[in-house]
PyMOL Python script that loads the backbone (N, CA, C, O; Angstrom):
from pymol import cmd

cmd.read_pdbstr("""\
ATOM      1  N   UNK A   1       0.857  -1.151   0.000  1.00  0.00           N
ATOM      2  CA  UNK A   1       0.000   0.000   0.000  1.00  0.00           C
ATOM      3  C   UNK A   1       0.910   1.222   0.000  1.00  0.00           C
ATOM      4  O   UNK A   1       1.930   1.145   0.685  1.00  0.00           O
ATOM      5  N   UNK A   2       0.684   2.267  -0.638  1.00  0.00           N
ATOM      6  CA  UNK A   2       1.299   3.405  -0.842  1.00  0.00           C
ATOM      7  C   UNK A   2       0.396   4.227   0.214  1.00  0.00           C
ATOM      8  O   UNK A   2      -0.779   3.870   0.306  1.00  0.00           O
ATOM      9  N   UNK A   3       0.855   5.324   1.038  1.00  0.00           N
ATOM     10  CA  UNK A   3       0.006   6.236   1.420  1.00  0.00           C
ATOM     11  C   UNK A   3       0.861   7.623   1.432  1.00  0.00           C
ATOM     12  O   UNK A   3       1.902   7.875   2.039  1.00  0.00           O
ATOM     13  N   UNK A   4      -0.002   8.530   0.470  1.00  0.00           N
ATOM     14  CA  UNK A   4       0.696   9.734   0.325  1.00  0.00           C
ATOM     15  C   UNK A   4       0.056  11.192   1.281  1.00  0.00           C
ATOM     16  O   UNK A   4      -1.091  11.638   1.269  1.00  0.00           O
ATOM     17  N   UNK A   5       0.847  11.518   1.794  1.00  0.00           N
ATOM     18  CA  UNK A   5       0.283  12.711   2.463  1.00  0.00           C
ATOM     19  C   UNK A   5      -0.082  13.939   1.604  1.00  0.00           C
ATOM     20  O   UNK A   5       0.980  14.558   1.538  1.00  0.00           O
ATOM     21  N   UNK A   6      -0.861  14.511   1.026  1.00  0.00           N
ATOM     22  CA  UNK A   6      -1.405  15.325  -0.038  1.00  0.00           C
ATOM     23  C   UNK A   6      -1.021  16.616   0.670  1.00  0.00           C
ATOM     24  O   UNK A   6      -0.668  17.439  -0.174  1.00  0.00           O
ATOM     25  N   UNK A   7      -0.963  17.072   1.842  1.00  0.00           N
ATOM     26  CA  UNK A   7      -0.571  18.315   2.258  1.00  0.00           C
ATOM     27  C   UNK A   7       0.819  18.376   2.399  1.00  0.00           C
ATOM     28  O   UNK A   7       1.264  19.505   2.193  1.00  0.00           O
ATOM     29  N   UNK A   8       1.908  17.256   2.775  1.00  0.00           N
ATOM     30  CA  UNK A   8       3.080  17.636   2.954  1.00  0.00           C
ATOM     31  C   UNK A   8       3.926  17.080   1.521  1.00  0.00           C
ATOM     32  O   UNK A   8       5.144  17.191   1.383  1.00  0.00           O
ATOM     33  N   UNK A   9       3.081  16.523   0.601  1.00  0.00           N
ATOM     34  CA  UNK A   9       3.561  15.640  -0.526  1.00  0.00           C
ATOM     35  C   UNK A   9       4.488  14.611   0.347  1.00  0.00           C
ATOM     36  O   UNK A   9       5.590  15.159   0.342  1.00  0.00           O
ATOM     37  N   UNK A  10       4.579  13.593   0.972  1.00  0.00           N
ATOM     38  CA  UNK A  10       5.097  12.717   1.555  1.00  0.00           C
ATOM     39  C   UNK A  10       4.124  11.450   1.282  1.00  0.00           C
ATOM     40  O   UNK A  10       2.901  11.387   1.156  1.00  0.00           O
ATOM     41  N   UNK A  11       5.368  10.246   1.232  1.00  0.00           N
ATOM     42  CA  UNK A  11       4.891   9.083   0.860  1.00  0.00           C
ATOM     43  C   UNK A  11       5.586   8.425   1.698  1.00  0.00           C
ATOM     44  O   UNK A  11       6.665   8.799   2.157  1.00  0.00           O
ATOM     45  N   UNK A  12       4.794   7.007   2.053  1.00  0.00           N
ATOM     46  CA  UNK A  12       5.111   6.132   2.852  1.00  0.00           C
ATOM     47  C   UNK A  12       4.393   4.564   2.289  1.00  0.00           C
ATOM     48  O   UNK A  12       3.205   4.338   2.057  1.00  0.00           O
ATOM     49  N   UNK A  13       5.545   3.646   2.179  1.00  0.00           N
ATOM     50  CA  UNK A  13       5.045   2.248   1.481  1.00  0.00           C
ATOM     51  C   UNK A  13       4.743   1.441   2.918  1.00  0.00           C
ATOM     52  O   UNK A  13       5.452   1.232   3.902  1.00  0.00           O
ATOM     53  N   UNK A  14       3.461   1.109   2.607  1.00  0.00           N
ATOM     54  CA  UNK A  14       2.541   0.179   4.364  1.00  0.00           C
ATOM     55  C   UNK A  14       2.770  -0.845   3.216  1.00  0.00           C
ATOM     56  O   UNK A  14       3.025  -0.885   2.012  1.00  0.00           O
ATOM     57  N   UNK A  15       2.459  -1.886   4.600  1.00  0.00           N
ATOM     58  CA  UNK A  15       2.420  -3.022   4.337  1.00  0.00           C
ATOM     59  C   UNK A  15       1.131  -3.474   4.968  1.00  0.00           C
ATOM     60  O   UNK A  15       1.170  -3.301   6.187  1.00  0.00           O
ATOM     61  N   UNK A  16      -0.288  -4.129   4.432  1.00  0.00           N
ATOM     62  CA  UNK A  16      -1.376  -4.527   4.738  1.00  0.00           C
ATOM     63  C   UNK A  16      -1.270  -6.163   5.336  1.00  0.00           C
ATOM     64  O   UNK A  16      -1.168  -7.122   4.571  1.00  0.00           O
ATOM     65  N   UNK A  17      -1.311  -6.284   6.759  1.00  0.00           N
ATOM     66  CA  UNK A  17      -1.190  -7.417   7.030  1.00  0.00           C
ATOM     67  C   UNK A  17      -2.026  -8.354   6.452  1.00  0.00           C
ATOM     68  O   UNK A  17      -3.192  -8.056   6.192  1.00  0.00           O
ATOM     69  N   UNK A  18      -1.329 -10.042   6.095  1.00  0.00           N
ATOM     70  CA  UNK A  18      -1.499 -11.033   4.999  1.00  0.00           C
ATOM     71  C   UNK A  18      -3.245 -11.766   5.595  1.00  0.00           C
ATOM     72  O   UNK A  18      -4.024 -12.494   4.980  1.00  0.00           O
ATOM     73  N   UNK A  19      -3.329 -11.236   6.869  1.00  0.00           N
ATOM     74  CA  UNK A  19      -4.837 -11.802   7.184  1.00  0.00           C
ATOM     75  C   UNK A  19      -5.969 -10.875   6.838  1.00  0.00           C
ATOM     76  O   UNK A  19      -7.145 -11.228   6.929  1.00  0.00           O
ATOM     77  N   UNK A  20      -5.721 -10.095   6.578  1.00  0.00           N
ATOM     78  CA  UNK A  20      -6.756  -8.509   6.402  1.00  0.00           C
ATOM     79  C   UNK A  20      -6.736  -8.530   5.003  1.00  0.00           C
ATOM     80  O   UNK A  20      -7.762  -8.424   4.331  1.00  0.00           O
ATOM     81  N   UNK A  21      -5.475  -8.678   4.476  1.00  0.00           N
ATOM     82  CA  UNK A  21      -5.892  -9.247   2.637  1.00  0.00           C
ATOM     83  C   UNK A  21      -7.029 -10.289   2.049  1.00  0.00           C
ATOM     84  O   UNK A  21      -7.941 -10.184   1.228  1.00  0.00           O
ATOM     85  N   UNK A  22      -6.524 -11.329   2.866  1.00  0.00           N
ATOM     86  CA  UNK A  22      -7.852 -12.425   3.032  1.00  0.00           C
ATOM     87  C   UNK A  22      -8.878 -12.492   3.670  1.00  0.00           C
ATOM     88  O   UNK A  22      -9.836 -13.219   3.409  1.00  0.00           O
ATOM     89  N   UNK A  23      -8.766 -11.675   4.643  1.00  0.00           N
ATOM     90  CA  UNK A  23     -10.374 -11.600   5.370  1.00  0.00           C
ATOM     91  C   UNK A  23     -11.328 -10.426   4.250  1.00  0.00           C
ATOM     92  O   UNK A  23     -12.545 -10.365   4.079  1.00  0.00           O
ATOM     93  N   UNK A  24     -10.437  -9.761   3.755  1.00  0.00           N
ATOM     94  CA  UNK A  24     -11.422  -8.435   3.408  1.00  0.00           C
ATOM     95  C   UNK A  24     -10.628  -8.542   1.566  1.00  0.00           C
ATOM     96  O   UNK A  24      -9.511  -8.157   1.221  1.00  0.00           O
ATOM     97  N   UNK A  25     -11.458  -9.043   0.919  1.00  0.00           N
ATOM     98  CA  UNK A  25     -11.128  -9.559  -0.825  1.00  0.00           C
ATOM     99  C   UNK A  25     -11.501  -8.112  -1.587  1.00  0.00           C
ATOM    100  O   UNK A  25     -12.636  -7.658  -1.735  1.00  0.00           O
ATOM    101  N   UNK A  26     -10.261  -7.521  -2.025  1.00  0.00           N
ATOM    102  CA  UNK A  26     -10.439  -6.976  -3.027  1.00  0.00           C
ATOM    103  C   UNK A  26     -10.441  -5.595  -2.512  1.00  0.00           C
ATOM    104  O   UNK A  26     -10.288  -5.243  -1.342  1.00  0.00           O
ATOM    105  N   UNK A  27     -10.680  -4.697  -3.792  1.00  0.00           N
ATOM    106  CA  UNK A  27     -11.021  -3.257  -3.245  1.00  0.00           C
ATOM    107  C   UNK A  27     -12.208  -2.635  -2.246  1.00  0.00           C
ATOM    108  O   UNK A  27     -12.202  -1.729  -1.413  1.00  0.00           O
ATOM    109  N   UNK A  28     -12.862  -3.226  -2.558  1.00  0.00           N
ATOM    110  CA  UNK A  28     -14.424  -2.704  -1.841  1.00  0.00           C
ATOM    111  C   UNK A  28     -14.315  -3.145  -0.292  1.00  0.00           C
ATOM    112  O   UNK A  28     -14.296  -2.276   0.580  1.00  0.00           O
ATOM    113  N   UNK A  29     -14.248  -4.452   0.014  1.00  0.00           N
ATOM    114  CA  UNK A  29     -13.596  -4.865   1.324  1.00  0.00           C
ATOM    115  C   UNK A  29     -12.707  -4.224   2.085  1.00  0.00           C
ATOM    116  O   UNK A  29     -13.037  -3.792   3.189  1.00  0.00           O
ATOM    117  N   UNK A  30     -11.102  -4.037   1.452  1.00  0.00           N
ATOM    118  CA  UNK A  30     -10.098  -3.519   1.746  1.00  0.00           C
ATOM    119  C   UNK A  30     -10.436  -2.011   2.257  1.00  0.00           C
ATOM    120  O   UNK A  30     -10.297  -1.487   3.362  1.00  0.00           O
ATOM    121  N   UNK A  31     -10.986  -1.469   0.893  1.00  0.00           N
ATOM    122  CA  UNK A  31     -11.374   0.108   1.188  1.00  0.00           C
ATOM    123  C   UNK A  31     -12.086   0.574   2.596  1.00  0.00           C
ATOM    124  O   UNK A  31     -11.905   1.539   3.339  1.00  0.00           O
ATOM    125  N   UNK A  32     -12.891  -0.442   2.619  1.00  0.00           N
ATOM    126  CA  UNK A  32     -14.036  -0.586   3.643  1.00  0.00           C
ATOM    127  C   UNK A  32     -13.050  -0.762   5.322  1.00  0.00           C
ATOM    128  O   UNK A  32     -13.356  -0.360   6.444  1.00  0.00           O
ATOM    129  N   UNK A  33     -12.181  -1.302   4.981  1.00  0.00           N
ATOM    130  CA  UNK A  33     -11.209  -1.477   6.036  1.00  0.00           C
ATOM    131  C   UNK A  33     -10.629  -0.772   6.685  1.00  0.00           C
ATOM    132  O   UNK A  33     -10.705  -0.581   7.898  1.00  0.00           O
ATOM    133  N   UNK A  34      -9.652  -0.076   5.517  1.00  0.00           N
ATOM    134  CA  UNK A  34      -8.902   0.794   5.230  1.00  0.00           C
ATOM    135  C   UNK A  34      -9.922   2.226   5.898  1.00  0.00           C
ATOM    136  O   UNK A  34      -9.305   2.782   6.807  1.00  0.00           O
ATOM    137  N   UNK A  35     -10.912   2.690   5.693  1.00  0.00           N
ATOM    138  CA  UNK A  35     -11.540   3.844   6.155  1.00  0.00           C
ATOM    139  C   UNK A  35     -12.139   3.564   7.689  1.00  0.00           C
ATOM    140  O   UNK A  35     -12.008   4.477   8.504  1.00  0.00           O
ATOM    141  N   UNK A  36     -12.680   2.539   8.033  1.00  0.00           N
ATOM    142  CA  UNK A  36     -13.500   1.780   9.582  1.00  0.00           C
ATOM    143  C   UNK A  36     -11.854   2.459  10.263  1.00  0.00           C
ATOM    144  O   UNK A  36     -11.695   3.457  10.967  1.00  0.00           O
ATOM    145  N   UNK A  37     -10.956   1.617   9.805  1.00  0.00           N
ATOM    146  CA  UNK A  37      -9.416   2.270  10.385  1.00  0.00           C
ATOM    147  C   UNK A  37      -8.727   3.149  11.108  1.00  0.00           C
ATOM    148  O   UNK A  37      -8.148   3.226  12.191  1.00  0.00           O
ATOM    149  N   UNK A  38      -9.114   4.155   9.624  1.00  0.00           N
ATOM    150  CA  UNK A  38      -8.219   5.590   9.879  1.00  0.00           C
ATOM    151  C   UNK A  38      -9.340   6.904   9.864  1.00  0.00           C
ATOM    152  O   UNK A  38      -8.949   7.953   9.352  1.00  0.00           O
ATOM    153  N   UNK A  39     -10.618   6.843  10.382  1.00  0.00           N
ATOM    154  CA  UNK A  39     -11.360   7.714  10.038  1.00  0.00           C
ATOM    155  C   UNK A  39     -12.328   7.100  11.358  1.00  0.00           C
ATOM    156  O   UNK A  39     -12.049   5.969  11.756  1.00  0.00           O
ATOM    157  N   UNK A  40     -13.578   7.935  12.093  1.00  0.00           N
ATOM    158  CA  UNK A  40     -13.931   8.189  13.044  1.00  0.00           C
ATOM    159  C   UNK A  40     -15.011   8.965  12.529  1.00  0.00           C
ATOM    160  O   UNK A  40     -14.954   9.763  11.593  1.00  0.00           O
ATOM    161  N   UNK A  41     -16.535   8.496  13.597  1.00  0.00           N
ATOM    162  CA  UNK A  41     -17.426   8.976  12.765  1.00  0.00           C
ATOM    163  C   UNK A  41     -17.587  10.918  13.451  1.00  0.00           C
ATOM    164  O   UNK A  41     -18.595  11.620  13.529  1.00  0.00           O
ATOM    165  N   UNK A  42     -16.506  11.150  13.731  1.00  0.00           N
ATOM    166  CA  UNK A  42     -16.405  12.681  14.018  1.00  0.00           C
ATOM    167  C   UNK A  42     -15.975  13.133  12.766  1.00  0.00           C
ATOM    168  O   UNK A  42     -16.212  14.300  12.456  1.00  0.00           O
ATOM    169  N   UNK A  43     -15.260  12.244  11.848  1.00  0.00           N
ATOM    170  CA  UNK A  43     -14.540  12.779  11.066  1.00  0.00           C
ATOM    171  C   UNK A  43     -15.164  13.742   9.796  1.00  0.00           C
ATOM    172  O   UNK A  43     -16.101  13.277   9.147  1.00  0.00           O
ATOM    173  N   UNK A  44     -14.570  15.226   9.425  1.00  0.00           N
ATOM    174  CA  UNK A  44     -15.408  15.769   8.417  1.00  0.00           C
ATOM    175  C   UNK A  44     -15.255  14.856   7.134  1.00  0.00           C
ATOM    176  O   UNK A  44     -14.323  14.064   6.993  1.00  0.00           O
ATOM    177  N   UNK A  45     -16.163  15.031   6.310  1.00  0.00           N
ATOM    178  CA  UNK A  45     -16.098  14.236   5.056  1.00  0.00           C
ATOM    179  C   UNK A  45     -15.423  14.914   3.516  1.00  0.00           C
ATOM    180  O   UNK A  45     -15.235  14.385   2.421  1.00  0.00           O
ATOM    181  N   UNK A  46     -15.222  16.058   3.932  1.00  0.00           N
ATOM    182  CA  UNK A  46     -14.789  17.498   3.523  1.00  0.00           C
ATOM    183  C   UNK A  46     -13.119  17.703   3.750  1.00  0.00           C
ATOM    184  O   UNK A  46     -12.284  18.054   2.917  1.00  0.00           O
ATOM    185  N   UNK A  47     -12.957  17.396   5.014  1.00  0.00           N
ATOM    186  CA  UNK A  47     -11.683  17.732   5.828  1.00  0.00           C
ATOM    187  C   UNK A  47     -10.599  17.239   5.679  1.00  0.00           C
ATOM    188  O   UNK A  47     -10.519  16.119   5.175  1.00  0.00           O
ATOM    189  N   UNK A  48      -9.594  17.857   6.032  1.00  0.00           N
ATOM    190  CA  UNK A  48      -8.204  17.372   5.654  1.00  0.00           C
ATOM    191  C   UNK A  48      -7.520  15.989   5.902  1.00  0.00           C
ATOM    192  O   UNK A  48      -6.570  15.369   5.423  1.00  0.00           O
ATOM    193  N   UNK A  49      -8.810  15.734   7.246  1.00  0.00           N
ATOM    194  CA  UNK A  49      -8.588  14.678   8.219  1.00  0.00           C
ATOM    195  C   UNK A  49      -8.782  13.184   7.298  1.00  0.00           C
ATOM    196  O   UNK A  49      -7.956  12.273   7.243  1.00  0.00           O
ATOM    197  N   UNK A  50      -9.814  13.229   6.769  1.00  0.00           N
ATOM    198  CA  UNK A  50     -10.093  12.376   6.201  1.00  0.00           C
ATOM    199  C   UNK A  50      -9.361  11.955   4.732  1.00  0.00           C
ATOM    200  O   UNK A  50      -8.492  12.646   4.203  1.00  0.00           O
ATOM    201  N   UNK A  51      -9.799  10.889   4.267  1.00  0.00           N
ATOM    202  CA  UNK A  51      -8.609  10.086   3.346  1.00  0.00           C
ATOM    203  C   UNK A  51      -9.571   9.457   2.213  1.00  0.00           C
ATOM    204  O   UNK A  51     -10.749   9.124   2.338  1.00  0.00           O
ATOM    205  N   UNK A  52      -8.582   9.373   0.851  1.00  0.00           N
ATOM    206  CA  UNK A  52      -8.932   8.755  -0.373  1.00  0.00           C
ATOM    207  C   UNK A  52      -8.719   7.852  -0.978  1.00  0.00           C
ATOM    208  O   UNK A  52      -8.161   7.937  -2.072  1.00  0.00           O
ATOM    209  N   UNK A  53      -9.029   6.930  -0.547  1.00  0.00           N
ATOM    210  CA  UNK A  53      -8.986   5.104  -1.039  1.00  0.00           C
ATOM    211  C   UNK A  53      -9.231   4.959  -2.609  1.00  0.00           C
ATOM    212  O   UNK A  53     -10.198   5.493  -3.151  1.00  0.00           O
ATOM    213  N   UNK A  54      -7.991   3.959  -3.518  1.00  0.00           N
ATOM    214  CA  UNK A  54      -8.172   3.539  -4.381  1.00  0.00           C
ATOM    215  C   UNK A  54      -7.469   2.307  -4.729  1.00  0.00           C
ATOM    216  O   UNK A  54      -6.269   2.036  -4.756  1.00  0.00           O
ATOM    217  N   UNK A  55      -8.350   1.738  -4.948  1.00  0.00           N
ATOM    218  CA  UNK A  55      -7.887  -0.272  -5.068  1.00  0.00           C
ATOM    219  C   UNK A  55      -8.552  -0.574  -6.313  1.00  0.00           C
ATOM    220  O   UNK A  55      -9.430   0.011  -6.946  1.00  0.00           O
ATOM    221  N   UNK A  56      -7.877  -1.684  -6.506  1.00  0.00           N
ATOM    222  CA  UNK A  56      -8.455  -2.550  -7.734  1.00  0.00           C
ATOM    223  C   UNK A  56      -9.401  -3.447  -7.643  1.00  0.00           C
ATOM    224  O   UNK A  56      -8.866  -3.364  -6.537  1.00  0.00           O
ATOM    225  N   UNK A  57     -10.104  -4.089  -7.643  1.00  0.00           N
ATOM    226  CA  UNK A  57     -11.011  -5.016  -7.557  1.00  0.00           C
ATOM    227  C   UNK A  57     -10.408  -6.305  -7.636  1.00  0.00           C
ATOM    228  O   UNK A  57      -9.259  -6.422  -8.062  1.00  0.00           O
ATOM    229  N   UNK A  58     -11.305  -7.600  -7.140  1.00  0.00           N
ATOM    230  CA  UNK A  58     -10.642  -8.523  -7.129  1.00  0.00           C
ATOM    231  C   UNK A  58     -10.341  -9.438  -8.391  1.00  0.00           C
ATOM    232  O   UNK A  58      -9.502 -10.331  -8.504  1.00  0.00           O
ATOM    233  N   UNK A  59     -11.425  -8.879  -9.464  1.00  0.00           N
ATOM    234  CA  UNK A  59     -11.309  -9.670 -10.458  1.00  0.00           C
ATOM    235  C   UNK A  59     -10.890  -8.804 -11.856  1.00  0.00           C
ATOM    236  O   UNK A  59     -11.325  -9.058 -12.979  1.00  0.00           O
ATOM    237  N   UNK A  60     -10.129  -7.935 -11.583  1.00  0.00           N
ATOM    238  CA  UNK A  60      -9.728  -6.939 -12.296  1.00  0.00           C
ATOM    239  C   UNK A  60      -8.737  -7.680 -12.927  1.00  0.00           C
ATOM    240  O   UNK A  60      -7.790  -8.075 -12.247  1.00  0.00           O
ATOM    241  N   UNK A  61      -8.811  -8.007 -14.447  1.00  0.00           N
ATOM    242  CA  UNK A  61      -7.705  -8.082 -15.489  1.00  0.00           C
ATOM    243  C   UNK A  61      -8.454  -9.725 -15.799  1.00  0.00           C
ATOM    244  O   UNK A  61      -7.960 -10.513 -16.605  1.00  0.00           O
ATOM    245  N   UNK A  62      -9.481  -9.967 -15.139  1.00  0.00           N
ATOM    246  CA  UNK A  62     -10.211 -11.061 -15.531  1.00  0.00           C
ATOM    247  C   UNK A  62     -11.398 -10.380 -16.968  1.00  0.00           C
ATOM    248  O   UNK A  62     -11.287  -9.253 -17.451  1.00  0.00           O
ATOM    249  N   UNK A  63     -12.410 -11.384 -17.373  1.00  0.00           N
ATOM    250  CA  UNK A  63     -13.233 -10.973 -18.514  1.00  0.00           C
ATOM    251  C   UNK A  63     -14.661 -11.221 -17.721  1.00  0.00           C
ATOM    252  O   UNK A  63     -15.712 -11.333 -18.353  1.00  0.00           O
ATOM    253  N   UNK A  64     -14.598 -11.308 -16.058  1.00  0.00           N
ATOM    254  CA  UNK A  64     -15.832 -11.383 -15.461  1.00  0.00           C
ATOM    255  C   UNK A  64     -16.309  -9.851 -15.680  1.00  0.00           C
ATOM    256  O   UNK A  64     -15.487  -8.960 -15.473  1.00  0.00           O
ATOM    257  N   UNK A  65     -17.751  -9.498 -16.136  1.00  0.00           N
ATOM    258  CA  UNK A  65     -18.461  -8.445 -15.792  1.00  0.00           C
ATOM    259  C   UNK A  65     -18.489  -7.492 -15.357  1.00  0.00           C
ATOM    260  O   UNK A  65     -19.503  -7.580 -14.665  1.00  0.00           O
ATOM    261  N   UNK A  66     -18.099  -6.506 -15.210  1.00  0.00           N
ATOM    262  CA  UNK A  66     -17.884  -5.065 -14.887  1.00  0.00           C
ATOM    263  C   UNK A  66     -16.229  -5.000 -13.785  1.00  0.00           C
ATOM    264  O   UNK A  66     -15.964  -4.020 -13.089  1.00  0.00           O
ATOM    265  N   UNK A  67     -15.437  -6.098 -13.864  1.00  0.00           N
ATOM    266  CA  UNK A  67     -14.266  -6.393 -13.854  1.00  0.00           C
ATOM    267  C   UNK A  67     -13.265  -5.208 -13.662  1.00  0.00           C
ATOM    268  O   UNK A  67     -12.537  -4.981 -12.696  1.00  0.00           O
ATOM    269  N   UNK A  68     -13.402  -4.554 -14.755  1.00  0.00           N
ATOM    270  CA  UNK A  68     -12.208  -3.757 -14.561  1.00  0.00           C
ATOM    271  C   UNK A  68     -12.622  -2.084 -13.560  1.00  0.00           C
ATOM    272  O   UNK A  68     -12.202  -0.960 -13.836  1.00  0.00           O
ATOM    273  N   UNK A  69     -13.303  -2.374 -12.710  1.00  0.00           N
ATOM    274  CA  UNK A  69     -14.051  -1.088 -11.556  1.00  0.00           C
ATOM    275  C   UNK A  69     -13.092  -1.168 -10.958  1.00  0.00           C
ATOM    276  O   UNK A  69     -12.603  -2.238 -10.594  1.00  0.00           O
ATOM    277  N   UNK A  70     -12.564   0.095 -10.703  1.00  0.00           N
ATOM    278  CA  UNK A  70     -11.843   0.663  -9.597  1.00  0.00           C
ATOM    279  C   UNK A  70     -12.554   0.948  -8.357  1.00  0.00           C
ATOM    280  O   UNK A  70     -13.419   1.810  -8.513  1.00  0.00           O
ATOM    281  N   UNK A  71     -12.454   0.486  -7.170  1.00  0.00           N
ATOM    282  CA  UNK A  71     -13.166   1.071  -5.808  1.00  0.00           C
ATOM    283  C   UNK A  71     -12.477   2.049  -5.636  1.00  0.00           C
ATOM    284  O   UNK A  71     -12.690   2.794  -4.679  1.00  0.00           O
TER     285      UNK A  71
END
""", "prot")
cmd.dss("prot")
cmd.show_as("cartoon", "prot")
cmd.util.cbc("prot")
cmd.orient("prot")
C-alpha cells in the first residue's frame, strides 16, 4: 500500500497485514477497512482529516463483468 500525504507531498510504502488481505477480498472490502481504520465517525467528510482510497477489484484483469471497476 502506498500512502501519500497530499498536504506535505510525503509518501510512505505500508504493508497490509497477509490476514486482512484475506479476510477483506479486493477493493471494496479492503477500502471498507482501510476507512472503519483511519477515520472516526467525528470525522469531516470534507476535511483534511479524512482520506482517499483507491484499489483494484478482485477480479480486475479477468473478462468477469464489470471487472475492470476501480473502488
Amino acid at each position: 500500500m502506498l500512502e501519500v500525504d497530499l498536504t506535505t507531498v510525503e509518501t510512505a510504502e505500508k504493508t497490509i497485514p497477509r490476514e486482512t488481505s484475506r479476510r477483506f477480498l479486493g477493493g471494496l472490502g479492503l477500502n471498507t477497512w482501510l476507512l472503519y481504520t483511519h477515520t472516526g465517525p467525528e470525522t469531516n467528510p470534507l476535511g483534511p482529516e479524512n482520506i482517499v482510497l483507491m484499489s483494484p477489484g478482485l477480479l480486475t484483469g479477468t473478462e468477469a463483468p464489470t471487472s475492470p471497476r476501480v473502488e
